[in-house]
C-alpha positions in Angstrom: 15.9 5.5 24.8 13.9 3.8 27.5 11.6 1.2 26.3 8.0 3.5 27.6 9.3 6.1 25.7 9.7 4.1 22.6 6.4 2.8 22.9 4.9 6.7 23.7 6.6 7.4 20.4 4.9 5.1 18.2 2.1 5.6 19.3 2.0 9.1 18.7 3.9 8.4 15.3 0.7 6.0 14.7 -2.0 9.1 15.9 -0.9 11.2 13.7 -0.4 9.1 10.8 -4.2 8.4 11.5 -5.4 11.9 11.8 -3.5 12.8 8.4 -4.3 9.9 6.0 -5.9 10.8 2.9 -7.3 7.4 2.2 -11.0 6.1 3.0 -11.9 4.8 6.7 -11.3 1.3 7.2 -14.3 0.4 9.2 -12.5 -2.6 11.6 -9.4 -2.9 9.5 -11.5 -4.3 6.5 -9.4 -4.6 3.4 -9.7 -2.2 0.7 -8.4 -1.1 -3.0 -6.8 1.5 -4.7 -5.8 1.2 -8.7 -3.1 3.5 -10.0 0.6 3.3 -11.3 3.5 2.7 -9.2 5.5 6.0 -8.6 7.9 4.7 -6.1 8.9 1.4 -4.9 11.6 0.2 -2.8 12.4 -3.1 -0.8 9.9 -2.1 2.4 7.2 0.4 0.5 5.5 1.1 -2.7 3.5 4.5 -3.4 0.8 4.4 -6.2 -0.8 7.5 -7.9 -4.6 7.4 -9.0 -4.5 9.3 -12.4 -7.9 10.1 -12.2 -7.8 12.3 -9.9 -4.1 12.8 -8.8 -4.4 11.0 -5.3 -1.3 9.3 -4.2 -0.8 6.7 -1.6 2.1 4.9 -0.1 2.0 1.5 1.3 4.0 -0.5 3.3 5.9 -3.7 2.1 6.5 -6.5 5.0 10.0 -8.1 4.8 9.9 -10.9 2.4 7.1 -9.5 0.7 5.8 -12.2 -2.3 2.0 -11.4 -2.5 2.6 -9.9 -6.5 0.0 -11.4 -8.9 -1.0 -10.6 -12.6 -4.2 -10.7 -12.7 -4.8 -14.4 -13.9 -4.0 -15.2 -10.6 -0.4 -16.4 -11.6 2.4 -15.3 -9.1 4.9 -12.5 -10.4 8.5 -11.4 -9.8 9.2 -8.5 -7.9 11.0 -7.5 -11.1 8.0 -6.4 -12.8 6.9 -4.0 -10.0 8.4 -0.9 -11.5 7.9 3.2 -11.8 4.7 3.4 -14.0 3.5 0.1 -14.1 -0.3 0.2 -13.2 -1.3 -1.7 -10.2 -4.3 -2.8 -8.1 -3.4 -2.6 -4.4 -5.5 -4.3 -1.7 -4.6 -3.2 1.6 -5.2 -2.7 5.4 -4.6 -0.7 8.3 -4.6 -3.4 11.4 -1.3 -2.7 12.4 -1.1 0.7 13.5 -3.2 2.4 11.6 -0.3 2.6 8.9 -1.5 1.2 5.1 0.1 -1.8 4.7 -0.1 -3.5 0.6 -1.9 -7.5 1.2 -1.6 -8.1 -2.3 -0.5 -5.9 -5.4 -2.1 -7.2 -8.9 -0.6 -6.1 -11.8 -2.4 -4.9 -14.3 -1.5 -4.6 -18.4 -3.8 -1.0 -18.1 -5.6 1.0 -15.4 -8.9 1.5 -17.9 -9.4 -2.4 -18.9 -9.7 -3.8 -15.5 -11.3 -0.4 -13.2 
């Protein structure tokens, strides 16, 4: 595959991502939050689900990813980041348009710190 039509490709991969997102508008790629519990998490995403009102959203991981905090502020193992733990996600979507997680929190409930 030539290298324009790679390009053409994400691009268009990165349109329609945009036109079917279910999260807020990023005005500029300004950083947001979302709070739920981890329903999925692998080595380069992590999808959380808001139990309020059922919303789920997936999030990219970069390689190397080591932005996990409790929230103290103390750094956390990857470990911990497992199916139903609750989370605070900050993210962005500069590159592409596609969520990507700046920092996940954990969180010892979703009610205490919302």
């Amino acid at each position: 595959m030539s290298n324009t039509r790679l390009i053409a490709l994400a691009a268009a991969f990165a349109a329609g991502l945009s036109l079917t997102s279910t999260s807020p508008a990023l005005a500029g790629g300004a950083s947001s939050q979302f709070y739920g519990t981890v329903t999925h998490v692998s080595e380069s995403n992590i999808k959380v689900r808001d139990p309020q009102n059922g919303q789920e959203l997936g999030f990219v991981l970069t390689p190397h990813f080591n932005h996990l905090f409790w929230k103290n502020g103390k750094n956390a193992q990857m470990k911990f980041l497992q199916t139903g733990t609750p989370v605070e996600v900050i993210y962005d979507q500069k590159a592409l348009g596609i969520r990507h997680a700046d920092k996940v929190i954990l969180l010892r409930s979703l009610g205490k710190y919302k």
